[in-house]
VOSE-412626 format. One line per 8 residues: their letters; for each residue y, x, z of N, C-alpha, C. Coordinates in steps of 0.1 Angstrom, whole numbers, plus 5000, padded with zeros to 4 digits. Example, Ala and Ser with C-alpha at 12.3 -4.5 7.8 and 13.67 -1.06 7.14 Angstrom:
REM VOSE-412626
as = 4943/5132/5078/4955/5123/5078/4967/5132/5078 | 4978/5128/5071/4989/5137/5071/5000/5129/5079
END
This chain:
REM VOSE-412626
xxxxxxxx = 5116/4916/4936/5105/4915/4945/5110/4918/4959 | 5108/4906/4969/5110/4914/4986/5099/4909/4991 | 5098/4918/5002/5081/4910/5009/5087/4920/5025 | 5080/4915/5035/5086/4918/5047/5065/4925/5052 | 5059/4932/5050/5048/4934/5057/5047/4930/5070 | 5040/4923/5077/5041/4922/5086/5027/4922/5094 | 5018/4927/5086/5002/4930/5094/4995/4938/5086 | 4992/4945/5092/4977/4956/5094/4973/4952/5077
xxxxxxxx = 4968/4963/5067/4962/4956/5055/4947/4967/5057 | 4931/4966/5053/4925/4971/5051/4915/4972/5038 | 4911/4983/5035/4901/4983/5028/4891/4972/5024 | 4887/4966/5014/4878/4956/5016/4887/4944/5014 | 4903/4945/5020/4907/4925/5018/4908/4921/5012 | 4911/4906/5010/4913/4899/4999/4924/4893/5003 | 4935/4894/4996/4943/4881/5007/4960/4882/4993 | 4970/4874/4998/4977/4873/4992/4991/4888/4999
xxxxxxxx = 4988/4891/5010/4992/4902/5017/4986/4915/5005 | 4976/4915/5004/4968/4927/4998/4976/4928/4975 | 4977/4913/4974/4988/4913/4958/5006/4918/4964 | 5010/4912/4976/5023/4918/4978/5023/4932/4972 | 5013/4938/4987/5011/4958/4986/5009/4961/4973 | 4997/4954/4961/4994/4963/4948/5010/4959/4939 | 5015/4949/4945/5029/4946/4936/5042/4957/4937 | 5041/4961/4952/5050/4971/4958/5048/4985/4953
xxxxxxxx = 5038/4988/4956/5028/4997/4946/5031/4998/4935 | 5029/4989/4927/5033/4989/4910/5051/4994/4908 | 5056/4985/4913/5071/4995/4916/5076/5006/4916 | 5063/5014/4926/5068/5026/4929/5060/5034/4925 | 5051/5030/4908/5046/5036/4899/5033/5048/4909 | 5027/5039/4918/5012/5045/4921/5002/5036/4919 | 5002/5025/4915/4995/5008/4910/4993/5013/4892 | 4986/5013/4885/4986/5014/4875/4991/5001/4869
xxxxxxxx = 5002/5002/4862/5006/4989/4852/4997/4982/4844 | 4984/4986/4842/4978/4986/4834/4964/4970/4842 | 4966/4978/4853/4953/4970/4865/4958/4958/4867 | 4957/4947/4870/4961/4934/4877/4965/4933/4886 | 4973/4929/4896/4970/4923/4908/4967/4918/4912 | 4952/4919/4917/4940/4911/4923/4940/4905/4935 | 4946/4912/4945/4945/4908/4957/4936/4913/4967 | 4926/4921/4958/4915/4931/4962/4918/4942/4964
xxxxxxxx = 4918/4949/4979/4923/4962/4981/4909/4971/4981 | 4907/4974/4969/4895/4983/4965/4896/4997/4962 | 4886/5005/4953/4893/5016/4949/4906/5024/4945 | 4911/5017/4938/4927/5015/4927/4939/5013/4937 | 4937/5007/4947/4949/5004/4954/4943/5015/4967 | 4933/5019/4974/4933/5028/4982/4939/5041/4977 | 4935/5042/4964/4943/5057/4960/4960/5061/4956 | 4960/5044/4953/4971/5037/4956/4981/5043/4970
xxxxxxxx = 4975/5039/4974/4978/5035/4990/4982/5052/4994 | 4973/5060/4993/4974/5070/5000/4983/5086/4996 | 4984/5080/4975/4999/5085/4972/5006/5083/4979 | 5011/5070/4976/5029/5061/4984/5026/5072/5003 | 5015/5069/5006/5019/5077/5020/5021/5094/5019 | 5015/5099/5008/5021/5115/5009/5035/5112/5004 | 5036/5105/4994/5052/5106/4987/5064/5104/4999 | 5063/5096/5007/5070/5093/5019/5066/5099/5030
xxxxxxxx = 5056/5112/5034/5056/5120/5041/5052/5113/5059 | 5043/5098/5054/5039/5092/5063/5025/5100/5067 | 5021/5108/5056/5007/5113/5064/5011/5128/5054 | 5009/5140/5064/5012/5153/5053/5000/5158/5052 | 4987/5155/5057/4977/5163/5050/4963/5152/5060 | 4951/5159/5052/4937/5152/5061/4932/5150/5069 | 4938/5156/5086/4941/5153/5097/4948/5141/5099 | 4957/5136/5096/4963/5126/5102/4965/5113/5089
xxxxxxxx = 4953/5113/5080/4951/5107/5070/4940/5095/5073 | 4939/5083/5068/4928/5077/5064/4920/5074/5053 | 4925/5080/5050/4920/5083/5033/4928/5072/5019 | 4938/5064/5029/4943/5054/5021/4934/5043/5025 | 4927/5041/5033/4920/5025/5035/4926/5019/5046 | 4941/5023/5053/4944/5011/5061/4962/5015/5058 | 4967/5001/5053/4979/5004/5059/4984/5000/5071 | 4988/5006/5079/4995/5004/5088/5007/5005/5098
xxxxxxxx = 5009/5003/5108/5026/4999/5115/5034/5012/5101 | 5035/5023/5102/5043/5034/5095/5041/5031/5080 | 5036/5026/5072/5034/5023/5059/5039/5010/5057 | 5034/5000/5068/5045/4991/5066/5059/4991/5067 | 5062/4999/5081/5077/5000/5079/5083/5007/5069 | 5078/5018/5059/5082/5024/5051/5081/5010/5039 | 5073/5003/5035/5071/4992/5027/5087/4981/5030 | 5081/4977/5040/5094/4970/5046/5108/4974/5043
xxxxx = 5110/4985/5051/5125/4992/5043/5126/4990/5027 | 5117/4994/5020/5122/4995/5009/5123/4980/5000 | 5111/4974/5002/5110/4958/4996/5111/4946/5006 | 5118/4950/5020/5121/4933/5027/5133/4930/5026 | 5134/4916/5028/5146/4906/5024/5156/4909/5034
END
């Protein structure tokens, strides 16, 4: 799997951007193997979302958190490094 993020992802999307993330996610064992990849960034992939950012020390505590409902430029580029071509 490589995918290059290259925009803003939010709570709520639907998009083929939002299966990259739950795919990247599943990789790096915060996606449960078990869930699909929908393409729906809903509950499961917010919580998702906001492990991968404490594990990578993109957000260290509730101040400077979104609770996991947006990735953005720093989550992508941490995304990017790890899964672009």
């Amino acid at each position: 799997f490589t995918h290059t993020f290259l925009k803003n992802i939010k709570f709520g999307d639907i998009s083929e951007e939002v299966i990259a993330l739950q795919t990247a996610l599943k990789i790096e064992k915060h996606f449960p193997e078990t869930v699909p990849t929908s393409g729906t960034y809903g509950e499961i992939t917010r919580k998702a979302v906001l492990a991968f950012q404490f594990k990578h020390q993109i957000i260290t505590g509730a101040s400077d958190s979104n609770n996991g409902k947006i990735v953005g430029p720093k989550t992508r580029v941490k995304l990017t490094e790890l899964f672009g071509n």
